[in-house]
C-alpha positions as a Markdown table, in Angstrom:
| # | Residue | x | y | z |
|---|---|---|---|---|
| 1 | Unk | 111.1 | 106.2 | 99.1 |
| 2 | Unk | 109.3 | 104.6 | 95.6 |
| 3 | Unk | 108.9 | 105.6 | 92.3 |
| 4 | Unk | 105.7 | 104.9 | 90.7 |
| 5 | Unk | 105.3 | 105.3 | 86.5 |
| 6 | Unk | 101.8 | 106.0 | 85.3 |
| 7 | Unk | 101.7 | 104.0 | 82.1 |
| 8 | Unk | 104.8 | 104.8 | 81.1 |
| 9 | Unk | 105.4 | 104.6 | 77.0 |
| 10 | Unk | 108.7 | 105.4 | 76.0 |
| 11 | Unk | 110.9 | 102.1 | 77.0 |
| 12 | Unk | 113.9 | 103.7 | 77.7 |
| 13 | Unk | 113.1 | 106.3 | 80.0 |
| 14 | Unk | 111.5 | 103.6 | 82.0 |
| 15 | Unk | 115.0 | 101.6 | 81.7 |
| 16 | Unk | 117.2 | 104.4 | 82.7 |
| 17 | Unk | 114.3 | 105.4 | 85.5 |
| 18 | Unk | 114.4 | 101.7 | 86.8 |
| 19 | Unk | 118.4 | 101.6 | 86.4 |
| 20 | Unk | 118.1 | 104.9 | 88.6 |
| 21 | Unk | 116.0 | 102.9 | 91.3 |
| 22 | Unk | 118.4 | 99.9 | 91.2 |
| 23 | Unk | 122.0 | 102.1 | 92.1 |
| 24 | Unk | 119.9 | 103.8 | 95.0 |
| 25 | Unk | 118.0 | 100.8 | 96.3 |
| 26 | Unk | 114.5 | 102.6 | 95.7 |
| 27 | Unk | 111.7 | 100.1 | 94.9 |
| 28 | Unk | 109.8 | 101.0 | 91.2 |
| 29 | Unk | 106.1 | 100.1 | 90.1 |
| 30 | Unk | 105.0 | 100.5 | 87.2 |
| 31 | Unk | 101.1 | 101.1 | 86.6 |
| 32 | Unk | 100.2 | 99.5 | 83.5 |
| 33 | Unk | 99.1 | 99.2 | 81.2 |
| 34 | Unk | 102.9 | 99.9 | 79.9 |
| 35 | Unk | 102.9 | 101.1 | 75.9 |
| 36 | Unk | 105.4 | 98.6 | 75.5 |
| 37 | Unk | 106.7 | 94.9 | 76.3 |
| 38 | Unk | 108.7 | 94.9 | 78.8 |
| 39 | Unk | 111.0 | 92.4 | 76.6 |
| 40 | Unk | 111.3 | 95.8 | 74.4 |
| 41 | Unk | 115.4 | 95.6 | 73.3 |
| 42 | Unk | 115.4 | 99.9 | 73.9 |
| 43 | Unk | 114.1 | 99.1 | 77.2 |
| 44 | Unk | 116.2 | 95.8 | 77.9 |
| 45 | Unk | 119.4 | 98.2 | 76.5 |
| 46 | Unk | 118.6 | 101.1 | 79.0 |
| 47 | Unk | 118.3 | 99.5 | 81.7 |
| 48 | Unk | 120.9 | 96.6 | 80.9 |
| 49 | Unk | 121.7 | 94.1 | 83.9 |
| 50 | Unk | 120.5 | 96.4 | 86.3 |
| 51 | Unk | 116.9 | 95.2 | 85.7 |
| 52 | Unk | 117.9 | 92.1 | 88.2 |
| 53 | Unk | 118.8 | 94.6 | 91.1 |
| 54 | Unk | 115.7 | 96.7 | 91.5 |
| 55 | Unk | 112.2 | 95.7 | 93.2 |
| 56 | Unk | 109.7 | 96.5 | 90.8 |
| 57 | Unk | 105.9 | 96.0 | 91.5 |
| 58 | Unk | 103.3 | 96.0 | 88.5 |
| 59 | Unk | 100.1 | 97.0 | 89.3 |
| 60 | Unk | 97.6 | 96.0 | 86.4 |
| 61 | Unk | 95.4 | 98.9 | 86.6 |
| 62 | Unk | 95.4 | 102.7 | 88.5 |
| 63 | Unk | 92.4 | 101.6 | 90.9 |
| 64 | Unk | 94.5 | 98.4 | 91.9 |
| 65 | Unk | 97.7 | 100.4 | 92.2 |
| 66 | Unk | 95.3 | 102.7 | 94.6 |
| 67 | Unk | 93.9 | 100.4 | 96.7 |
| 68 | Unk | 97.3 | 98.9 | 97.3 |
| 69 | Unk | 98.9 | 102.3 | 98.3 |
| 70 | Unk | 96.1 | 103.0 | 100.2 |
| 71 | Unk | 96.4 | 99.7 | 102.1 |
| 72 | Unk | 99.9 | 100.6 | 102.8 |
| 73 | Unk | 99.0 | 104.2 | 103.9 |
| 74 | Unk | 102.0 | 105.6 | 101.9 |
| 75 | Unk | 101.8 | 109.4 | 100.9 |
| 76 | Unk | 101.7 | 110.1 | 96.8 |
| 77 | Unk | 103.4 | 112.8 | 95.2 |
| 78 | Unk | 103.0 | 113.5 | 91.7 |
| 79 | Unk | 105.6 | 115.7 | 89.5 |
| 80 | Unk | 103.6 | 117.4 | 86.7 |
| 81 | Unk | 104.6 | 120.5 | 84.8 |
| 82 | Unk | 100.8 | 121.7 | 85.8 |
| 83 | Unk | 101.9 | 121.5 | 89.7 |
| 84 | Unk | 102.1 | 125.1 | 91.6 |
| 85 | Unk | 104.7 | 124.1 | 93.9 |
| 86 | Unk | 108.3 | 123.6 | 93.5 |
| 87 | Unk | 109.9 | 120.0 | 94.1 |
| 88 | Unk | 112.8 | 122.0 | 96.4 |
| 89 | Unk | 110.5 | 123.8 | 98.8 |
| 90 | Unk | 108.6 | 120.3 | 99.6 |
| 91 | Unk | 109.0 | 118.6 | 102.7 |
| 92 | Unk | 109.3 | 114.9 | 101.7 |
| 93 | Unk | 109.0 | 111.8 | 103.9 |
| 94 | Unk | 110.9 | 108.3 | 103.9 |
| 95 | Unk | 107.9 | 106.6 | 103.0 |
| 96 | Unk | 106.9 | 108.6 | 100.2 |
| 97 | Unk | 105.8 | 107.3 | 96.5 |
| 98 | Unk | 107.1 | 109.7 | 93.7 |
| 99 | Unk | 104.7 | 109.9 | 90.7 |
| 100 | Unk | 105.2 | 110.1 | 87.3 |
| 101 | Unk | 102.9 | 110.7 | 84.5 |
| 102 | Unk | 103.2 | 109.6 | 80.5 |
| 103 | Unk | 105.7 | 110.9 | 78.5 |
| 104 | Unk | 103.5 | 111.6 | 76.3 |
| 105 | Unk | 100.6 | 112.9 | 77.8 |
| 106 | Unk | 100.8 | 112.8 | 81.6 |
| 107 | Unk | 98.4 | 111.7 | 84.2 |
| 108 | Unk | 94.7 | 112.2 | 83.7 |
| 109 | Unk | 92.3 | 114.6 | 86.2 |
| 110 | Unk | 91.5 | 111.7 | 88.4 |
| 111 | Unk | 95.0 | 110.6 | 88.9 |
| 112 | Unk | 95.9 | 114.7 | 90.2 |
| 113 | Unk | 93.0 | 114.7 | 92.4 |
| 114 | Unk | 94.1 | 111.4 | 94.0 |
| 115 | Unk | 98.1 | 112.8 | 94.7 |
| 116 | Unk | 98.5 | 114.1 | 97.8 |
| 117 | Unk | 100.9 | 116.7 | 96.4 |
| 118 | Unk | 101.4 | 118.1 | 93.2 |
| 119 | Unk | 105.0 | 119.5 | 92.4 |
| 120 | Unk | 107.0 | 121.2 | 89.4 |
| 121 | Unk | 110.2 | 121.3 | 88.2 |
| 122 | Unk | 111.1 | 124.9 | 87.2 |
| 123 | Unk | 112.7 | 125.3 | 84.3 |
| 124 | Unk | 112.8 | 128.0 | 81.6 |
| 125 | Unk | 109.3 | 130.2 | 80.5 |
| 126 | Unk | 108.4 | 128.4 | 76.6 |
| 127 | Unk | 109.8 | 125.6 | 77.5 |
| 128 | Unk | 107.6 | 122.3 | 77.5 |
| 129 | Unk | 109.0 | 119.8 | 80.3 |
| 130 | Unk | 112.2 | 117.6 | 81.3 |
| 131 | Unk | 113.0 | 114.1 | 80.1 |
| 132 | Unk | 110.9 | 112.1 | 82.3 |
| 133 | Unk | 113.8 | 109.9 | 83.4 |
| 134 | Unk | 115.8 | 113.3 | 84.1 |
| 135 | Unk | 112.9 | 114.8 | 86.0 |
| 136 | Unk | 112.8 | 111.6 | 88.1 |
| 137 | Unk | 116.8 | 111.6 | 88.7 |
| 138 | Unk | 116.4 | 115.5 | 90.3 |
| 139 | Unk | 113.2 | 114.8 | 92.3 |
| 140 | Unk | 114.5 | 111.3 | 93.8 |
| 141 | Unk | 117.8 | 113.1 | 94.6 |
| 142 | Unk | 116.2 | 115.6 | 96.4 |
| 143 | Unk | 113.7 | 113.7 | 98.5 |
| 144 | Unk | 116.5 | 111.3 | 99.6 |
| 145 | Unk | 118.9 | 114.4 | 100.5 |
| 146 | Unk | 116.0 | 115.7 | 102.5 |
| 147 | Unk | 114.9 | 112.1 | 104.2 |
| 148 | Unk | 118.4 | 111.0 | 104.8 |
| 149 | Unk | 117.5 | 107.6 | 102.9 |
| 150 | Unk | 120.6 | 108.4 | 100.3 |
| 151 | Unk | 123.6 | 105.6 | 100.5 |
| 152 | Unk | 126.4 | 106.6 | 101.9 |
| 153 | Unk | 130.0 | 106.5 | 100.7 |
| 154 | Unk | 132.3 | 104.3 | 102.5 |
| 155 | Unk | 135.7 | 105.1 | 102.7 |
């Protein structure tokens, strides 16, 4: 399981999102270009020393992030609050790259048209969208509780 953020531009959602992929050993990339630095102090602070313990891959461009997935043959799935079916009812796969759009204004057409799925969140009617970071918590939970990829607890 991977995360991929679609030019992500609010610093700490992509710290807390990358702190996220560090404590379950889930590779990030990150599909610039990024609307910050990534020596940002917000995004240094939210992701603090975790930053060392995740794999994270930066992909200089859509098309180049593309042609390396497609390369790799790995399956994308893209969470948008214009999807029409709901992240639970979706059958997810270990080698499955979970997508998510700008903060600010999502993933454009050609970017939808590419995903191999397109999934929602439900949440309340007049209600805009999740934190991105939170959105990417509950999906990433989910598709490692269906793969069986979570860690396990040692006792």
């Amino acid at each position: 399981m991977q995360i991929a953020l679609f030019q992500p531009d609010i610093p700490q959602n992509t710290g807390t999102i990358l702190r996220l992929c560090a404590c379950l050993n889930v590779a990030a990339h990150i599909v610039e270009p990024a609307g910050f630095p990534v020596s940002d102090r917000h995004f240094r602070r939210a992701g603090m020393d975790y930053l060392d313990q995740v794999t994270i891959m930066r992909h200089d461009s859509w098309s180049k992030f593309e042609q390396w997935r497609n390369d790799k043959g790995y399956r994308l799935v893209l969470f948008t609050t214009k999807g029409v079916s709901s992240y639970l009812e979706y059958r997810y796969r270990a080698a499955d790259i979970l997508l998510f759009g700008r903060e600010s204004a999502g993933v454009p057409d050609d970017v939808v048209t590419a995903a191999d799925a397109r999934l929602v969140i439900p949440i309340q009617p007049g209600l805009r969208s999740l934190n991105v970071a939170m959105a990417a918590a509950m999906a990433l939970g989910e598709a490692l509780r269906q793969t069986g990829s979570a860690i396990g607890i040692e006792n």
